[in-house]
PALO-154566 format. One record per atom (N, C-alpha, C, CB): residue in three letters; z, y, x. Coordinates in steps of 0.2 Angstrom, whole numbers, plus 5000, padded with zeros to 4 digits. Glycine has a CB too. Example, Ala and Ser with C-alpha at 12.3 -4.5 7.8 and 13.67 -1.06 7.14 Angstrom:
Ala503949725066Ala503949785062Ala503949845066Ala504549785057Ser503549895064Ser503649955068Ser503950005064Ser502949975070
//
This chain:
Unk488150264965Unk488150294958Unk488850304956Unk487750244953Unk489050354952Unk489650384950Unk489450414945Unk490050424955Unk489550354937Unk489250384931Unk489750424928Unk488950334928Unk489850464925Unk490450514922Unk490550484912Unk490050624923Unk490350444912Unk490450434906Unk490350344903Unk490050474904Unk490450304898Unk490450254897Unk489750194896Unk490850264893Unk489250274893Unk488550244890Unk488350264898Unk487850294882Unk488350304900Unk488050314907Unk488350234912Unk488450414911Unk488850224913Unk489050154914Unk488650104911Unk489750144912Unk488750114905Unk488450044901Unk487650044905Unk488450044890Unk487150104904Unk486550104904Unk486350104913Unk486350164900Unk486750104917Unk486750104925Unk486550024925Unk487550134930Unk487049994922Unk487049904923Unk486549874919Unk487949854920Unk486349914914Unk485949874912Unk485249874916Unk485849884904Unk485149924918Unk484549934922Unk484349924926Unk484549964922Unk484849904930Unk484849884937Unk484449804940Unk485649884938Unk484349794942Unk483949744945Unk484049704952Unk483449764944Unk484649744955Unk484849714961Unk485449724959Unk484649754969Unk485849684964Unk486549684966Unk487149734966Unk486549674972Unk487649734962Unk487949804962Unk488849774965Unk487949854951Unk488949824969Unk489749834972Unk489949884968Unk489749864980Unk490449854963Unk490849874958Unk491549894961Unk490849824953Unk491649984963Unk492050004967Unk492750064963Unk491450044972Unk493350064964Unk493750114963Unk493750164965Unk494250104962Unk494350174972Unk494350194976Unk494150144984Unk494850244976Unk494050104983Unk493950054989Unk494550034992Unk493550074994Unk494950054990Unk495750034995Unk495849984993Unk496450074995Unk495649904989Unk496149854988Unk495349804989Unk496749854979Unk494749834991Unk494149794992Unk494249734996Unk493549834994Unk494249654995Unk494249625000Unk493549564997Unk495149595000Unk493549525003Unk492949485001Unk492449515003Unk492749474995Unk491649495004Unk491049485007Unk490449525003Unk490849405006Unk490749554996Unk490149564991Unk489949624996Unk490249584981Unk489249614991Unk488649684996Unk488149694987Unk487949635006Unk488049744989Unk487549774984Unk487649884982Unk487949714976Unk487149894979Unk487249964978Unk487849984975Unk486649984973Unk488350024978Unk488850024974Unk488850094966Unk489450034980Unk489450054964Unk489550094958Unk490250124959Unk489450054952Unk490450184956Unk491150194955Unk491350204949Unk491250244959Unk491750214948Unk492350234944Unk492650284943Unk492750204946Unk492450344949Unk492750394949Unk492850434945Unk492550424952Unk492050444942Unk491750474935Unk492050484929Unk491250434934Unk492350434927Unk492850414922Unk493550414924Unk492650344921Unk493950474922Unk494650494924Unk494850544920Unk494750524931Unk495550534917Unk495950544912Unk496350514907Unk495650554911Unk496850544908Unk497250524903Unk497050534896Unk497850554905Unk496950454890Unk496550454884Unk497350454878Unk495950384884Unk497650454880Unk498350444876Unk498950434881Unk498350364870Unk499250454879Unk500150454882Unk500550464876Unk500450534887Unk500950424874Unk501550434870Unk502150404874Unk501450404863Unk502750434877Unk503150404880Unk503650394876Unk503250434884Unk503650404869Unk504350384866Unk504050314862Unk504650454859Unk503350284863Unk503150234861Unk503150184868Unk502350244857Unk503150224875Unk503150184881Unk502450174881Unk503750124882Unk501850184880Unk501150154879Unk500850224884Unk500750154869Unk500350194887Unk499850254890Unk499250224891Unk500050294898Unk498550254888Unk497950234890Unk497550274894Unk497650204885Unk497450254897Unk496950304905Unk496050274906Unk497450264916Unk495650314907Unk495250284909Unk495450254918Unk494650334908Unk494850214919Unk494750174924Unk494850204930Unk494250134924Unk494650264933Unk494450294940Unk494850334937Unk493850304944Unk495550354935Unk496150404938Unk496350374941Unk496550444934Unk496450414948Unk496950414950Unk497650394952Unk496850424950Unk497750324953Unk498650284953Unk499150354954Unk498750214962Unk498850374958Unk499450444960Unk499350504953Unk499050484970Unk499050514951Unk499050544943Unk499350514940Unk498650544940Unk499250454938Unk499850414932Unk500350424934Unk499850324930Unk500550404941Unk501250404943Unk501750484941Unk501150384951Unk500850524942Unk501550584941Unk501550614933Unk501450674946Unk501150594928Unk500950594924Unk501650574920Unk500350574923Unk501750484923Unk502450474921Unk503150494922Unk502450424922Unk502950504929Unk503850504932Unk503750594928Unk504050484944Unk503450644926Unk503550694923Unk504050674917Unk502850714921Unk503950614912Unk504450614907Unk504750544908Unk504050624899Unk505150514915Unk505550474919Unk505350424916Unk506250474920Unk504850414916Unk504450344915Unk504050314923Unk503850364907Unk503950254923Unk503550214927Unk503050154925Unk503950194932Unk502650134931Unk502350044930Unk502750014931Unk501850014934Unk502949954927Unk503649944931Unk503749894936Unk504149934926Unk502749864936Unk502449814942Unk502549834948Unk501649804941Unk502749904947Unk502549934956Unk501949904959Unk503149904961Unk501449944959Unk500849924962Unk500849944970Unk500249954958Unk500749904973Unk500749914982Unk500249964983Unk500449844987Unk500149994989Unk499850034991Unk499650014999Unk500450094991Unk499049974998Unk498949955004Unk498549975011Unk498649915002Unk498350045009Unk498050065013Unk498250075020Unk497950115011Unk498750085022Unk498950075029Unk498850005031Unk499750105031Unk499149965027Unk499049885028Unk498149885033Unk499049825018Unk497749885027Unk497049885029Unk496749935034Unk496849895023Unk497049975034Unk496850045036Unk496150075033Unk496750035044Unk496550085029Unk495950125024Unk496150205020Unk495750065018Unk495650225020Unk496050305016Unk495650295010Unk495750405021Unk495550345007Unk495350355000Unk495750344995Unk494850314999Unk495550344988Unk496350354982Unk496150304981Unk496450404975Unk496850264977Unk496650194974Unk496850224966Unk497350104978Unk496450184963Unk496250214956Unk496650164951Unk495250214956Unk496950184944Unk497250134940Unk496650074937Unk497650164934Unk496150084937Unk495650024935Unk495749964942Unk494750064936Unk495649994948Unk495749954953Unk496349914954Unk495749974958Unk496849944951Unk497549924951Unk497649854945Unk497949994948Unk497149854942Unk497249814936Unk496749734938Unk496949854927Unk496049774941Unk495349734940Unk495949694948Unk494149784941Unk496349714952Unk496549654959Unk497349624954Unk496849704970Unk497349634949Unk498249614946Unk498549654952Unk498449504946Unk498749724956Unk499149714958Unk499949744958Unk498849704962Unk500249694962Unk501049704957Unk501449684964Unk501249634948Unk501949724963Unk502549724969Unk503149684969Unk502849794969Unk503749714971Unk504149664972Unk504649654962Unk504849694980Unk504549694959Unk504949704953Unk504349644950Unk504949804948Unk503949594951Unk503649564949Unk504149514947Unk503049554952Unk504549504950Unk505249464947Unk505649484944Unk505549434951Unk505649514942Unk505849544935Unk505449554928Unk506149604937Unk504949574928Unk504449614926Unk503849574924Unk504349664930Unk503549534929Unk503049514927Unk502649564933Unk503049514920Unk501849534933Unk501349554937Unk500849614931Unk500949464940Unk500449644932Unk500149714931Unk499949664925Unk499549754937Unk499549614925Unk499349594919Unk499649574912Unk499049534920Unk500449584913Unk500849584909Unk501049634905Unk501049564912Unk501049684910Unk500949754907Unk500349774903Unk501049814912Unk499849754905Unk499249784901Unk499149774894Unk498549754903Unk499149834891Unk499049794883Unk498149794883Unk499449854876Unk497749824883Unk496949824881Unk496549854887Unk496749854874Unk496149834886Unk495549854891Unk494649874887Unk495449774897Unk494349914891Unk493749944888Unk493349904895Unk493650044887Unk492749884894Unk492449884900Unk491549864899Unk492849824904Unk491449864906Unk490749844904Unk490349794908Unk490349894903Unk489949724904Unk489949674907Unk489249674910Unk490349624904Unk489149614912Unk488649634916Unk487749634915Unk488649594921Unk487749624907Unk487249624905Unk487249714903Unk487049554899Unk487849744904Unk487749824902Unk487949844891Unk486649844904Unk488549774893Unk488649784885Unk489449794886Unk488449714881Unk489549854881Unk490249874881Unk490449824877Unk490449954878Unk491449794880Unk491649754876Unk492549794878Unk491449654877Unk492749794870Unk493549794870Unk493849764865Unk493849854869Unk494449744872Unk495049704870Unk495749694867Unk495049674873Unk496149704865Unk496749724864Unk497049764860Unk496849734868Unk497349784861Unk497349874858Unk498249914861Unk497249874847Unk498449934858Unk499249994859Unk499949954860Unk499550054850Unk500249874856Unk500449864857Unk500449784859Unk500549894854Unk500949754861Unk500749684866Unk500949634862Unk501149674875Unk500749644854Unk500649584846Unk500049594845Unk501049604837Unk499649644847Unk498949664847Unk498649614850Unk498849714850Unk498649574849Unk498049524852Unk497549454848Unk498449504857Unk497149494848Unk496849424843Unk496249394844Unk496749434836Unk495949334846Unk495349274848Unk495449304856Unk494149284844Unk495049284860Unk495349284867Unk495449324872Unk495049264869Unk496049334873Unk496649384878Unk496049404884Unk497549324883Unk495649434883Unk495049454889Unk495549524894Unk494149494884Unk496049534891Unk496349584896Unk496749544902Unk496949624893Unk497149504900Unk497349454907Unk496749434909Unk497649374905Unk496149414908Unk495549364910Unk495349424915Unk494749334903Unk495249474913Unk494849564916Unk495549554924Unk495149674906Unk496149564922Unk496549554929Unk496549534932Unk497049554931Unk496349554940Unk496349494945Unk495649484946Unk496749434943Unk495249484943Unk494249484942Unk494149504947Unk493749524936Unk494249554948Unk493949604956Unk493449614954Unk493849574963Unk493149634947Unk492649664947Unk491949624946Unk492549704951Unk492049564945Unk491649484944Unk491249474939Unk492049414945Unk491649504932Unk491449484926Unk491349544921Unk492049454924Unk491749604925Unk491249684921Unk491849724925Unk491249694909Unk491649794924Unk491749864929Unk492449894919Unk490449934932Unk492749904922Unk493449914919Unk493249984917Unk494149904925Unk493350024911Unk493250084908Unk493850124905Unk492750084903Unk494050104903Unk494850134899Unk495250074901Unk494750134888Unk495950084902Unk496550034902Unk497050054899Unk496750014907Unk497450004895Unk498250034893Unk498750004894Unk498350034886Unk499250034896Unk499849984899Unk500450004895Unk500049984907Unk500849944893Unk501549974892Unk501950004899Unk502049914888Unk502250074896Unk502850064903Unk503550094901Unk502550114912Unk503750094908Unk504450074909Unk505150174908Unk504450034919Unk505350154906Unk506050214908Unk506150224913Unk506650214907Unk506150254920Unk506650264924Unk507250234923Unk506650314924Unk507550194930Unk508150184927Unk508750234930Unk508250134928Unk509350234928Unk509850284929Unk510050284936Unk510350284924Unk510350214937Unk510350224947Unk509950154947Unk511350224954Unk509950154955Unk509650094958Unk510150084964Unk508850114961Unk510250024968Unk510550004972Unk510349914975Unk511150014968Unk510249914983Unk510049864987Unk510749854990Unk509549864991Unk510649794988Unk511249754994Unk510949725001Unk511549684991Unk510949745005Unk510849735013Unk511249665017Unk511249815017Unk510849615018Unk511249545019Unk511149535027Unk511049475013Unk511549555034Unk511049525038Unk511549475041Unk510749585043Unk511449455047Unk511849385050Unk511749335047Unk512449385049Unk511249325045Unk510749245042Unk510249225044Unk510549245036Unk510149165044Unk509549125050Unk509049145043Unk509649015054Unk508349125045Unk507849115040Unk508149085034Unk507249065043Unk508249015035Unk508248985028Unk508949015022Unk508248885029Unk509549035028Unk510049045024Unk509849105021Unk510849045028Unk509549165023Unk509149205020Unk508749205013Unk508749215025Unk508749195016Unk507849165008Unk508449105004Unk506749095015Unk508949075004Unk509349065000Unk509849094996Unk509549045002Unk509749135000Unk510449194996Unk509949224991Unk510949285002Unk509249234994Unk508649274987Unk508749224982Unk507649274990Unk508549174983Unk508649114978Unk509249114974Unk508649044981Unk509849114976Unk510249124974Unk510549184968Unk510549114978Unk510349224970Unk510249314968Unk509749324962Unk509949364975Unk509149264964Unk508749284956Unk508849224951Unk507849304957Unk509249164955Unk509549114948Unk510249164946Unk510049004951Unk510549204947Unk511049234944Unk511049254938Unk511249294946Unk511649294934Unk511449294927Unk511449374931Unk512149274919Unk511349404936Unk511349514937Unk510849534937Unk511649554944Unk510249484933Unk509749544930Unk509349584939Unk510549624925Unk509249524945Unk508849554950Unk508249594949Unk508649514954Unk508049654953Unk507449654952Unk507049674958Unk507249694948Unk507249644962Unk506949634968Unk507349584974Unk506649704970Unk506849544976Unk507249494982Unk506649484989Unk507449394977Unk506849514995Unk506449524999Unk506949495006Unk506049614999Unk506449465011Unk506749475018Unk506149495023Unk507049385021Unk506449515027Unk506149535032Unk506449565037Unk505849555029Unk506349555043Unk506649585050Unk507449575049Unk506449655052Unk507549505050Unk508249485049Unk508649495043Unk508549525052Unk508349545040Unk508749565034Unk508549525025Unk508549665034Unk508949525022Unk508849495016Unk509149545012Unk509149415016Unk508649585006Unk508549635003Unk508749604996Unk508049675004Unk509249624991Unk509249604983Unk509249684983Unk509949544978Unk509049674976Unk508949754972Unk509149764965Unk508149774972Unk509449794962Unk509749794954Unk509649864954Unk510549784951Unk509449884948Unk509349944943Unk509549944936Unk508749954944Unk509650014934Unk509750004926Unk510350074927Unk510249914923Unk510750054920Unk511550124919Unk511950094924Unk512050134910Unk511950164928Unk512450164933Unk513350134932Unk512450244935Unk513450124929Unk514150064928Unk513949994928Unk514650054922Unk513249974926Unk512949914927Unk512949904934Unk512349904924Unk512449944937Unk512349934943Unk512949914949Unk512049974944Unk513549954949Unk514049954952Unk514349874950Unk514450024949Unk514349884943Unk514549794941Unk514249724944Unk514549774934Unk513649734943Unk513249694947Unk513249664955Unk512849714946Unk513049744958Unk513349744964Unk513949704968Unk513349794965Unk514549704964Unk515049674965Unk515349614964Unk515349694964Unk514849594959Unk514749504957Unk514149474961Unk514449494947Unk513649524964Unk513349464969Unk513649504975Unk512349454969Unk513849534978Unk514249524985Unk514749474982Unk514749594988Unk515049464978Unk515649394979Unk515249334978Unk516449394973Unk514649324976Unk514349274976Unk513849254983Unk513949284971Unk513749294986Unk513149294992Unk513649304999Unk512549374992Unk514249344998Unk514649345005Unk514249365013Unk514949275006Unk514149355017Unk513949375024Unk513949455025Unk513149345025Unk513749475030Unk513549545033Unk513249595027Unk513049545040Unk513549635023Unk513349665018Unk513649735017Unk513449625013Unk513049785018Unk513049855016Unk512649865011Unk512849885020Unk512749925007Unk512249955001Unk512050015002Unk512649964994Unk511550014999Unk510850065002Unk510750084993Unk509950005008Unk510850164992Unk510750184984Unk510150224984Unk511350234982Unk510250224977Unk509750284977Unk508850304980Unk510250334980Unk508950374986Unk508450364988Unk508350324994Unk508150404989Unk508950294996Unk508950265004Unk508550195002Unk509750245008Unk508950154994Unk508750094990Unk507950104991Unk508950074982Unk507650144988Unk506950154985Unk506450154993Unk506950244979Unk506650164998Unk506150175005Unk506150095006Unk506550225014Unk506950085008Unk506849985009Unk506149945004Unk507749935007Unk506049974999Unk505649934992Unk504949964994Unk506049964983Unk504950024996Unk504250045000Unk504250015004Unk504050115004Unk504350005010Unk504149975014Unk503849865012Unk504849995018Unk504349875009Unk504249785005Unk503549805003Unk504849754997Unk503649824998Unk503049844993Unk502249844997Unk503349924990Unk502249895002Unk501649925006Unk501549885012Unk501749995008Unk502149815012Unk501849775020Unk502049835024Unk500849755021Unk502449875026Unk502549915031Unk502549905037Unk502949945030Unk503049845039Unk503149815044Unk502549785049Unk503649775041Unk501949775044Unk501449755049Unk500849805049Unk501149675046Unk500949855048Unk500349935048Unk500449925056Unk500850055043Unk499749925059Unk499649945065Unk499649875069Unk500249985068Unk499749855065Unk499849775071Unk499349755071Unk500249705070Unk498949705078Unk498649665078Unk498849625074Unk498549645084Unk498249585073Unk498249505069Unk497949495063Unk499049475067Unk497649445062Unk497449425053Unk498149415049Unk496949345051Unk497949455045Unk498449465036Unk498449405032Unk498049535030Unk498949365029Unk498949325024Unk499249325020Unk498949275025Unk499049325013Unk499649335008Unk499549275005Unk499749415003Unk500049245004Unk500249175003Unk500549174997Unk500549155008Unk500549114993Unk501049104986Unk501249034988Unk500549114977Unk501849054988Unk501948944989Unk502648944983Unk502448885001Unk503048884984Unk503748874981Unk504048934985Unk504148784983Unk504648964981Unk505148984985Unk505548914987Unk505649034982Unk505748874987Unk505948844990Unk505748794998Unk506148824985Unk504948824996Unk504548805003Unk504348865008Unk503748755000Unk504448905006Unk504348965011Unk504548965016Unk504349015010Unk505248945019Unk505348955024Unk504948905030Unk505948945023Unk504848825030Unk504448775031Unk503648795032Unk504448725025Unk503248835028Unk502648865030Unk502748905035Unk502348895025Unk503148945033Unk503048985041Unk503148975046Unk503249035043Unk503748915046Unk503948875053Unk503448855056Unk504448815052Unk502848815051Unk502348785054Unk501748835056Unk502048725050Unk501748875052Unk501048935055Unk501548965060Unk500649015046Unk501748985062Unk502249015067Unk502049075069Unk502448985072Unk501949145064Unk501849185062Unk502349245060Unk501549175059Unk502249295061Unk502949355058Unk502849365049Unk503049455063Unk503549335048Unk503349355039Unk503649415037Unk503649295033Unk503649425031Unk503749465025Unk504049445021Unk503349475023Unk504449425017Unk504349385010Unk504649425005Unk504749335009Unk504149425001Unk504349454994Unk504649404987Unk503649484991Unk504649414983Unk504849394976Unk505549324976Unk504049354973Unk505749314982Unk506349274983Unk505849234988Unk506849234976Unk505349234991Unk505149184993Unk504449144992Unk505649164992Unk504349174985Unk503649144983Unk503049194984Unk503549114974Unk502949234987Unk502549274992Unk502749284997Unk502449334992Unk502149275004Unk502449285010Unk501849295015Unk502849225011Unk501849365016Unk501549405023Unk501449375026Unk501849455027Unk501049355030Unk501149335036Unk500449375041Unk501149245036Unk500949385046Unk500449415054Unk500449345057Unk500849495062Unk499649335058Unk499749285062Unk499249305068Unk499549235058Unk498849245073Unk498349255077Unk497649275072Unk498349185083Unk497149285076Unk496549275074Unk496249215073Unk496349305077Unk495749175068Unk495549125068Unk495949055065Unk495449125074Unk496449085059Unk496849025059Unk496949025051Unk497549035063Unk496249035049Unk496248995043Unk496248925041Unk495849005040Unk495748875045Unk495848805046Unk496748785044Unk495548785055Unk497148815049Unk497748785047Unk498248815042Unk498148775051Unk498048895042Unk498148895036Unk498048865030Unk498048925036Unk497548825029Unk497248785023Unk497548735024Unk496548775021Unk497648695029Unk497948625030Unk498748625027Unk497948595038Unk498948675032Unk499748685030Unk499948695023Unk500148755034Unk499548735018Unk499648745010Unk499448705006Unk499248795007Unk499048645009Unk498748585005Unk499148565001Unk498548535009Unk499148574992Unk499648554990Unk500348584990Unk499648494992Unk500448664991Unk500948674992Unk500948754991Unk501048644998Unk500448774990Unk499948864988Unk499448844987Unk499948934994Unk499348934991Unk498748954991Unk498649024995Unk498548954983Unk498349024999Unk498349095005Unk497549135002Unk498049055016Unk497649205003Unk497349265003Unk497049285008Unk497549305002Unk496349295013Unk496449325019Unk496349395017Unk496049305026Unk496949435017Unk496849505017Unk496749565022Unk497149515014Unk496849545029Unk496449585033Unk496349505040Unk496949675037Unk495749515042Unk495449475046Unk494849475045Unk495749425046Unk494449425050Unk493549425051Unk493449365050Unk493249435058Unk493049325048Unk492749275047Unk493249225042Unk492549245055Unk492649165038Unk492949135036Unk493049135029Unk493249125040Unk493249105024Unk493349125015Unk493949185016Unk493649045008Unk493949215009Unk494649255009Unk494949235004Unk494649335009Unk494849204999Unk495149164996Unk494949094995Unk495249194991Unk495449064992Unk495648994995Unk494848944989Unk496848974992Unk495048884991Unk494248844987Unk494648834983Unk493748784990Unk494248814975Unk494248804969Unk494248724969Unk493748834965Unk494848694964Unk494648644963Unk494048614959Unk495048634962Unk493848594958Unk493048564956Unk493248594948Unk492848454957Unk493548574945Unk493648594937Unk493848654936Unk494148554934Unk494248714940Unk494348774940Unk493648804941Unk494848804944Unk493248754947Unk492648824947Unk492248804943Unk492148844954Unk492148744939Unk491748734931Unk491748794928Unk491948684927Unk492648814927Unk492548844921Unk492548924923Unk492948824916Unk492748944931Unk492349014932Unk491749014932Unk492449034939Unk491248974933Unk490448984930Unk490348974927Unk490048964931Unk490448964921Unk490448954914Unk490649024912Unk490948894911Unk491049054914Unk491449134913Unk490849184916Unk492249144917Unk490649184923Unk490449204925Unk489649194921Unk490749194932Unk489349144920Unk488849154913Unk488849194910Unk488849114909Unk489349194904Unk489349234900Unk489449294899Unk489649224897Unk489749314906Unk490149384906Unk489549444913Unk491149374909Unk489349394915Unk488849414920Unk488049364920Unk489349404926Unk487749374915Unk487249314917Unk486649334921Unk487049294911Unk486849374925Unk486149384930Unk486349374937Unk485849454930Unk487149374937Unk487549364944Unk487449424948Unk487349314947Unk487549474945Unk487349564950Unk488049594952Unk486949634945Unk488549564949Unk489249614947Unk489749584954Unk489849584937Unk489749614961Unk490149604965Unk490249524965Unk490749654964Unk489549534968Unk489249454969Unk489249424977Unk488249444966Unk490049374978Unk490349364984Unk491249424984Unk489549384991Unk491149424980Unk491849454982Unk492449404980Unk491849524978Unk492149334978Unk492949294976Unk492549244978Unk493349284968Unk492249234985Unk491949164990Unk492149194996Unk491149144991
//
């Protein structure tokens, strides 16, 4: 089903009587659910833009690649940087800004910025008894009895199918610039990140990967130059700078998991301490990634290695399987968190039809 309007949405779910796969463009679908699917497609368009307010509200199934040019038209952006996973997964199709919101997902500027749910100011949606509910509204004081827009990110479509979304965003900034750190083992690596985002230079992005340990600054081009020069005398080792459009490919690549497109192995995206990240992987002994200084972390591993995957985070994260076969894809609830996801999942879904198995 691909309903072109909101009642047509509302009156699909209410009607329904089996199971519904609540779909965008399917590029960020992870998990087990099964059921008739539904899309989002239907619903596309830009419902307001004012860039001199920084506010844009879209329906659900436009297109991520539309906002993007919608904005960068008047040098504006998300300033979450939402990944682009499809080569990761190997998958084609459009990933849509509803999907972008209903997985929270948010790239390396998340250390700076915050994650997608942060940017959202309100949401339209519809839940699973087939009843329109909005939350929020234009600006992020707008908010009053309960913040259902954070609750809506990261759902995956559990609690109701996403219709309209509004996000603050960002300026463009004037230049960009990465500092390139190589000649560092693992941990001294992923220390210099740490170090780089306790600074007072304003990071917005801290990545390693294939030897290399990536910091990133953006903003007015005499900032950037000043900054750059206060964390090279802070960080010292093997250091080149990468500007402009050379900076912005190294941050693709972060951003999209590049490094593991094509590879054998199960996918894990992992959240621990930065200061424990280096120690997990030592023990899963696996090729990482790391984003955010350290508290995300890629990992290619073998097949079949969730068991230690869960043992090794015990108390220490929490793991995603985002490509691989068998086994949960996300991690088990503590007894009191999943009280109150079913308590939620009651009220917002009380027949249990709404992409039912997609967060077991």
């Amino acid at each position: 089903m691909r309903p072109k309007t909101e009642t047509e949405l509302a009156e699909a779910i209410a009607g329904t009587r089996t199971p519904l796969l609540l779909r965008g463009g399917g590029t960020r679908t992870l998990g087990h659910a099964v059921g008739e699917v539904l899309e989002t497609g239907g619903l596309a368009g830009v419902e307001l833009y004012e860039p001199g307010a920084l506010t844009l509200v879209v329906r659900a199934g436009t297109p991520l690649a539309e906002v993007e040019r919608v904005l960068a038209a008047e040098r504006q952006r998300l300033a979450f940087e939402p990944p682009d996973l499809r080569g990761l997964l190997g998958r084609e199709g459009v990933s849509t800004i509803g999907g972008v919101l209903a997985a929270n997902a948010s790239g390396p500027r998340r250390v700076q910025v915050g994650a997608a749910r942060d940017a959202a100011l309100g949401v339209r949606f519809v839940d699973g008894a087939g009843t329109v509910v909005k939350n929020g509204g234009r600006v992020m004081k707008n908010v009053t009895g309960y913040d259902l827009v954070k609750l809506l990110a990261g759902s995956r479509g559990t609690l109701g199918m996403l219709t309209e979304v509004g996000f603050k965003v960002q300026a463009l900034p004037e230049a960009e610039a990465t500092l390139v750190i190589e000649g560092l083992d693992r941990e001294a690596g992923l220390a210099a990140l740490r170090r780089a985002l306790g600074s007072p230079f304003d990071v917005s992005g801290a990545a390693r990967h294939s030897g290399r340990s990536l910091i990133r600054v953006e903003g007015m081009a005499g900032s950037v130059a000043y900054r750059l020069g206060r964390l090279r005398a802070l960080l010292g080792g093997e250091v080149t700078v990468a500007e402009g459009a050379a900076s912005a490919a190294l941050w693709r690549e972060v951003r999209d998991v590049v490094p593991f497109h094509g590879k054998p192995g199960e996918v894990w995206r992992i959240a621990t301490l930065p200061t424990l990240a280096a120690e997990v992987v030592a023990r899963l002994e696996g090729q990482a990634l790391w984003d955010w200084g350290g508290g995300l972390v890629w990992l290619l591993a073998e097949h079949g290695r969730g068991a230690e995957v869960a043992a090794t985070l015990a108390g220490r994260g929490h793991a995603t399987l985002v490509r691989g076969e068998g086994g949960p894809v996300f991690p088990p609830e503590a007894p009191e968190v999943a009280a109150l996801v079913a308590g939620l999942k009651a009220k917002f879904d009380p027949r249990g039809i709404l992409n039912r198995g997609m967060m077991g």
